[in-house]
C-alpha positions in Angstrom: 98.9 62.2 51.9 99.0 60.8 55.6 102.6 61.7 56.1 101.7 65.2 54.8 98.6 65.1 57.0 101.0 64.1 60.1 103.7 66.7 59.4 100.5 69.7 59.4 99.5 68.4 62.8 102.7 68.2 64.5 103.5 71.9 62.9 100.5 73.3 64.4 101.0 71.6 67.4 104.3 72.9 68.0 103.6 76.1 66.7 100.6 76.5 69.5 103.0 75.2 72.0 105.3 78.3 71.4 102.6 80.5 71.2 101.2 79.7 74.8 104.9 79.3 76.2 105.2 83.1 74.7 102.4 84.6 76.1 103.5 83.4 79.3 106.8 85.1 79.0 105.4 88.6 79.3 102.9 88.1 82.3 106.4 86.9 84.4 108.3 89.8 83.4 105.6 92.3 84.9 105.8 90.3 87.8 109.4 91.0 88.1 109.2 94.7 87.0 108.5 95.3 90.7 111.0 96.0 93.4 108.5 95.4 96.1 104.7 94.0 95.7 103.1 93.6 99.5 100.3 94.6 101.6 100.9 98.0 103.5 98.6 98.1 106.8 97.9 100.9 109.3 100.9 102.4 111.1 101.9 101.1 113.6 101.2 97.7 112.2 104.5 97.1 110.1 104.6 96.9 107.5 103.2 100.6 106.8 105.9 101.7 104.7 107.3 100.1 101.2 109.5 101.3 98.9 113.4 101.5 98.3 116.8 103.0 98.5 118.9 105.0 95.4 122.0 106.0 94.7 123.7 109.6 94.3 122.6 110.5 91.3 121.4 113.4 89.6 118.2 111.7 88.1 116.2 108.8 89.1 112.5 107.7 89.1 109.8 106.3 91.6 106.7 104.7 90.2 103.8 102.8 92.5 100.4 101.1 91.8 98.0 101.0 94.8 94.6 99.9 95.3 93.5 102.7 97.1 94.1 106.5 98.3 95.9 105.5 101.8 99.0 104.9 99.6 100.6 107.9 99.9 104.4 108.6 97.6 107.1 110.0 99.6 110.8 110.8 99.7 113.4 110.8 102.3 116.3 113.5 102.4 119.3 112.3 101.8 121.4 112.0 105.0 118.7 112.7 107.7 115.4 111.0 108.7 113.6 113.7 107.4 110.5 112.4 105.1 109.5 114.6 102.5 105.7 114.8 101.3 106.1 115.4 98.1 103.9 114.2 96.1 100.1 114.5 95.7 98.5 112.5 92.9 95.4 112.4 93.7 93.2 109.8 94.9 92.2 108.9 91.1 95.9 108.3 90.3 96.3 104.8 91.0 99.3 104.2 88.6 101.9 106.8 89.5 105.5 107.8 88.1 107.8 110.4 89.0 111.4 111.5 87.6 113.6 113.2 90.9 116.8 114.3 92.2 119.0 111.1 93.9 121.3 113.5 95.1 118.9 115.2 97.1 116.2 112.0 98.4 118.0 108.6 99.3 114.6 107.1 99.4 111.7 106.6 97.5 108.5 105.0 99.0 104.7 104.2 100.1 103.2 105.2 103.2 99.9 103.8 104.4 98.7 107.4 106.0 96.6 105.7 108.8 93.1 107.7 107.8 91.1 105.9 106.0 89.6 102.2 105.3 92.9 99.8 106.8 95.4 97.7 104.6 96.5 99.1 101.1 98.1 96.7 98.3 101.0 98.5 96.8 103.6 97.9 93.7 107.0 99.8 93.9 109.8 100.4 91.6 112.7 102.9 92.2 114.9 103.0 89.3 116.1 104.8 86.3 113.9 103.6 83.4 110.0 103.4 84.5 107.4 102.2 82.0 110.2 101.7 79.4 111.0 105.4 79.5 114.4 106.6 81.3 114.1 109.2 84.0 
């Protein structure tokens, strides 16, 4: 009975071990869903842009998280410094995702516009598959 009572405690024991070491699992591969997680302050003040490049493709994806409206997602032509706004979510859009054309933009990113209450946090990816769904 006590070795029976022994082997039901270290069971549970482990089995609540791998149960916490899973649930950690998931909250670190969020963190590393993100191309680029920083604070985007008033331009001039760099940083006031965030985002990244692609390559020549006909399809990729931007999506961005920001904690208020002064994120603002934008493209860059391929080629030329031209920035492209082209993209108006709406302030109530705080989790955003859009599928594009990588042979037309090079870039993908948040701007902090400069109009409203100062810094802005901001989480950026720029890839093909976006919230488990490919562009």
């Amino acid at each position: 009975m006590k070795r029976s009572l022994a082997q039901s405690r270290r069971t549970v024991g482990l089995t609540v071990l791998v149960l916490l070491v899973a649930g950690v699992g998931p909250g670190v591969a969020v963190a590393q869903y993100w191309d680029v997680q920083t604070t985007l302050h008033d331009n001039p003040t760099v940083p006031y842009d965030a985002g990244q490049g692609n390559p020549n493709v006909s399809v990729w994806g931007f999506r961005g998280q920001r904690n208020n409206c002064e994120a603002k997602p934008k493209t860059r032509f391929r080629g030329t410094e031209s920035v492209f706004n082209s993209w108006s979510p709406g302030c109530h859009i705080t989790d955003y995702f859009l599928c594009y054309n990588g042979h037309t933009y090079d870039i993908a990113f948040y701007r902090n516009t400069n109009t409203g209450p100062g810094d802005v946090f901001v989480n950026v990816r720029v890839d093909l598959t976006l919230n488990n769904e490919i562009c």
